[in-house]
C-alpha positions in Angstrom: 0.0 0.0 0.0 1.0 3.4 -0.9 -0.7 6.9 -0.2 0.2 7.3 -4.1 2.1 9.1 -6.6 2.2 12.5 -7.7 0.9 11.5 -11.0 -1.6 8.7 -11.1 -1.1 5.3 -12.8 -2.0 2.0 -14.0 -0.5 -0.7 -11.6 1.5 -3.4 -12.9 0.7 -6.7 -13.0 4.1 -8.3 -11.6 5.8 -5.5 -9.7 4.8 -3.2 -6.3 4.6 0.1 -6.5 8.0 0.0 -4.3 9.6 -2.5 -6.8 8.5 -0.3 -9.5 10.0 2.8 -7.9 13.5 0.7 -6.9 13.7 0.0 -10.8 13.2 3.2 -11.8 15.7 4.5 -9.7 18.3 1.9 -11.0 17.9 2.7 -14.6 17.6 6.4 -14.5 21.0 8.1 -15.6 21.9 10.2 -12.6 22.1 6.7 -10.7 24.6 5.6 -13.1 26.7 8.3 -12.5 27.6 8.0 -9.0 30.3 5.5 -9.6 32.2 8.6 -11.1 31.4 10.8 -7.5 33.9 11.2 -4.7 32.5 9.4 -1.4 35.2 10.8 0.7 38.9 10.7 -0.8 39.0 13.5 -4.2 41.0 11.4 -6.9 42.3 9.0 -4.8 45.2 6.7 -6.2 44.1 3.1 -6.1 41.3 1.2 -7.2 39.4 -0.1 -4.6 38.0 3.2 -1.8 34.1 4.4 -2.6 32.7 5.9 -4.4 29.0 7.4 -4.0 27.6 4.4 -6.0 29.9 1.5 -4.1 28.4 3.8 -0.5 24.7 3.8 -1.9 25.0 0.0 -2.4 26.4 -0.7 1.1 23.6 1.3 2.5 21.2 -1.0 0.7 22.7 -4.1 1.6 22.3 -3.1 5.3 19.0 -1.9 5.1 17.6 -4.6 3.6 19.2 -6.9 6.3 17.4 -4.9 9.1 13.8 -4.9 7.0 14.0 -8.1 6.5 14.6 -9.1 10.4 12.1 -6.9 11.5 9.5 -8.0 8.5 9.7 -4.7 7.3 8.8 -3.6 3.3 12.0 -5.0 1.5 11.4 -3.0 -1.6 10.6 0.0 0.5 13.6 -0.2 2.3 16.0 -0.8 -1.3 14.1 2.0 -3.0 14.9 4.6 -0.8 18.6 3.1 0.0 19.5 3.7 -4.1 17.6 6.6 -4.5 19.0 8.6 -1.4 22.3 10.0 -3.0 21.2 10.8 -6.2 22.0 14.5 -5.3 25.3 14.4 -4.2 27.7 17.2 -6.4 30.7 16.1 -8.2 33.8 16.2 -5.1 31.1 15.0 -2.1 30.4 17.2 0.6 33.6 19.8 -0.4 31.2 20.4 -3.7 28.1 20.4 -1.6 28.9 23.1 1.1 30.4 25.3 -2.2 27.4 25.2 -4.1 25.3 26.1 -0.4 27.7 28.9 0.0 27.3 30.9 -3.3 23.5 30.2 -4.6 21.2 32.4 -3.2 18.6 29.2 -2.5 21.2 26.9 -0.7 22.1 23.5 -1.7 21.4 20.3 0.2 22.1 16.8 -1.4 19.1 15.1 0.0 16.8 18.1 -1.3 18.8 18.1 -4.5 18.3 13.8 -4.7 14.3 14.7 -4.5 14.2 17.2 -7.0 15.9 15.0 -9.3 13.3 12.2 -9.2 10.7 14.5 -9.4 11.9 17.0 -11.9 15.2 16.5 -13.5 15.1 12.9 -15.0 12.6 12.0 -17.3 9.5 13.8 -18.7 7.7 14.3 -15.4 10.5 13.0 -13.0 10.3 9.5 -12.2 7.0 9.8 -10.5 7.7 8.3 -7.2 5.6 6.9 -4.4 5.2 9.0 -1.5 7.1 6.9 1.1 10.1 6.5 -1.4 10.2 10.6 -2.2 9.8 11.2 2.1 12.6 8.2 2.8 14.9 10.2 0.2 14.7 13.6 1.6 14.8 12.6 4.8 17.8 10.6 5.0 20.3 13.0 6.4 20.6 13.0 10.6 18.6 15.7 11.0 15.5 13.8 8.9 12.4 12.5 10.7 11.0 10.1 7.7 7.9 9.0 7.7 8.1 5.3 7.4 9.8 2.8 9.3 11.6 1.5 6.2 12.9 5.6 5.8 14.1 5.4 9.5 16.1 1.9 8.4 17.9 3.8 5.5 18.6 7.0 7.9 20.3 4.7 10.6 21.9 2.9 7.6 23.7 5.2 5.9 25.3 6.5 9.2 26.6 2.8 10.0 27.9 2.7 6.2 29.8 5.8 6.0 31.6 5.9 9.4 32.2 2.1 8.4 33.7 1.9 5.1 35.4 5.3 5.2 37.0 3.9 8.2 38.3 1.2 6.0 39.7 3.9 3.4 41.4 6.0 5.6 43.3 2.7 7.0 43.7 2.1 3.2 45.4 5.5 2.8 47.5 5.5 6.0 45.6 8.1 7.6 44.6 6.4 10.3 46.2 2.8 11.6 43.9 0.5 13.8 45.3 1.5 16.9 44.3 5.1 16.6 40.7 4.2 16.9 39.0 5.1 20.1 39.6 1.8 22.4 36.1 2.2 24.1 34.3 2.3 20.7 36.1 -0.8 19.3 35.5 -3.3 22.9 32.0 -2.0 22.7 31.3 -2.5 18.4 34.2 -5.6 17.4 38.0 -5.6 16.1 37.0 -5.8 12.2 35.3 -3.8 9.9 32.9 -7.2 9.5 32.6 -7.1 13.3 31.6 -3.3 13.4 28.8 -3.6 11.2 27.5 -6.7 12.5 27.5 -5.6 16.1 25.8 -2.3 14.9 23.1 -4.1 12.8 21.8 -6.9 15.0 22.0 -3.8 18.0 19.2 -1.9 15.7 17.1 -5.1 15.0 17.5 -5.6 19.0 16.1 -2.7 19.9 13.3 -1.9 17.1 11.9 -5.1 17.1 8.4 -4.2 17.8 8.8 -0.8 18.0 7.4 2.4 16.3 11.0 3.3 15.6 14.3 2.3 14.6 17.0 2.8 16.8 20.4 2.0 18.3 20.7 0.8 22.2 22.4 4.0 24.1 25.7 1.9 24.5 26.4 1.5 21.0 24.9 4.7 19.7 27.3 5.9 21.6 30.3 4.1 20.7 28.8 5.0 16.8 28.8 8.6 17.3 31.9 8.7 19.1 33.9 6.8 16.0 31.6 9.6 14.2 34.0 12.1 16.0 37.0 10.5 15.6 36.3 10.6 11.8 35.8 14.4 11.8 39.1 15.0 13.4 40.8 13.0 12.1 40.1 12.3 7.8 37.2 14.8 7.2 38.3 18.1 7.9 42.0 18.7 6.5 43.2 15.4 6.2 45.3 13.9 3.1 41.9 13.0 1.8 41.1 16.2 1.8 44.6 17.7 -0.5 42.5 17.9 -3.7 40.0 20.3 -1.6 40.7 23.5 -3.0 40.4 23.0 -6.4 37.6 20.9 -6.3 36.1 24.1 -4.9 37.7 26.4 -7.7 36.6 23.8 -10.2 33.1 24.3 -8.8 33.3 27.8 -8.4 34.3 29.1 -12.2 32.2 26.5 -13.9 28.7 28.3 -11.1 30.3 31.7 -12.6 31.0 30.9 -16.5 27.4 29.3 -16.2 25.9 32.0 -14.6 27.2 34.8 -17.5 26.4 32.2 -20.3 23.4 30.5 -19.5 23.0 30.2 -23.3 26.2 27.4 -23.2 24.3 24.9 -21.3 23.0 21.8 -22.9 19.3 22.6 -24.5 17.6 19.8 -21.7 18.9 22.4 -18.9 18.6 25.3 -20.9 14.8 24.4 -21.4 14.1 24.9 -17.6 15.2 28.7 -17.1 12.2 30.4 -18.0 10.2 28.3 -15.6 13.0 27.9 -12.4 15.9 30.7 -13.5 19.1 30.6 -14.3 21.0 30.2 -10.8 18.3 26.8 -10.4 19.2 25.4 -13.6 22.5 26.2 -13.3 23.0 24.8 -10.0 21.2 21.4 -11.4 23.7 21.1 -14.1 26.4 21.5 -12.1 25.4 19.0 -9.3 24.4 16.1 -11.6 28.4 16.4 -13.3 30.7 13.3 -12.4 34.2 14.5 -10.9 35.6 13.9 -14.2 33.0 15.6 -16.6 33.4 18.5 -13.8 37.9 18.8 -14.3 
């Protein structure tokens, strides 16, 4: 059951609404593009640390896990997990907080991942449920989703991220495994594995039942303490981090060249000025470029 779509339509004979949406999501172009997207590390030298499409696939792989043990909407859950990211700027956050800082309307990925479903790709966006359209935009900490199977993907991406950019930052040298905070590893395990695990059956624990989704106050706490150690120490300024400022100038004079010449973008943005103006349409071009379509 859904409270709908924005535009009605026929249902399909083999699919749910939420497997519709979920397939949909996979095929549209702006998903295929997040394997080009920095996670965390700006053109990092080696093959195998995330990207935004390698991140939105962890997230649904944990989600899923926690619907399923708490008999929670599968599809639901997966829709919302690959549709969440969609609006992530080429260069990750670093492009994110640049384009906030010099539009007059603000950027935020997760409002940006909305519009693009419902505007950006397609004729008439890709004409998402309800639940899937609330679970996307309200996937950042600060969302209160309106689903259960929203609230799994919320609490999911958190235990992804800290997780696997853990992982990187050991890959780069940044961190070893002895700098992580003793009292969060005796409390969540050893192993990357062990981390996640601990973390996942501790949110089927403790929704089980429930009208929420949440973490035990022992290893929430552990979580948002790693969360810390993560800002201090690979986030902000770190050698993940080298390739910052020129992501931002990279950002910066493509907003500006843009901005004098709206008459250089592509005709399917240049279509949309009359109706959103040119800073909007500007801004969506920008965001929906791959690092390397960006440089």
């Amino acid at each position: 059951k859904t409270r709908g779509r924005r535009f009605p339509q026929e249902k399909c004979d083999i699919r749910t609404e939420f497997q519709r949406d979920r397939d949909r999501i996979i095929h549209c172009k702006s998903f295929r593009r997040l394997k080009h997207k920095t996670q965390v590390f700006i053109t990092p030298e080696g093959d195998h640390y995330r990207t935004r499409l390698t991140h939105t696939l962890e997230v649904a792989q944990i989600a899923r896990t926690i619907a399923r043990a708490l008999r929670l909407n599968e599809d639901l859950t997966e829709a919302i997990a690959l549709g969440h990211d969609l609006g992530h700027t080429p260069f990750g956050h670093t492009g994110e907080q640049l384009l906030d800082s010099i539009t007059k309307m603000g950027f935020k990925h997760n409002v940006h991942s909305l519009r693009i479903v419902d505007v950006l790709e397609g004729q008439n966006g890709l004409n998402l449920t309800w639940e899937v359209r609330d679970g996307i935009l309200n996937h950042t900490k600060s969302g209160k989703p309106g689903t259960l199977e929203g609230q799994i993907v919320n609490i999911s991406d958190r235990i992804a991220y800290i997780n696997h950019d853990i992982d990187d930052a050991l890959r780069a040298k940044i961190i070893s495994p002895d700098d992580l905070p003793k009292e969060c590893i005796q409390v969540l395990g050893e192993t990357h594995g062990d981390r996640i695990n601990t973390m996942i059956i501790d949110v089927i624990n403790n929704s089980y039942n429930k009208a929420f989704i949440e973490m035990s106050n022992e290893v929430r706490e552990s979580t948002e303490k790693l969360r810390n150690f993560m800002f201090e120490r690979v986030y902000i300024d770190s050698s993940a981090k080298k390739e910052e400022s020129k992501a931002k100038y990279v950002i910066q004079e493509l907003f500006q060249y843009f901005t004098k010449h709206p008459e250089k973008l592509p005709p399917e943005y240049r279509c949309n000025i009359e109706r959103y103006g040119d800073e909007q349409v500007v801004c969506d071009y920008i965001a929906g470029m791959t690092d390397r379509y960006a440089l």
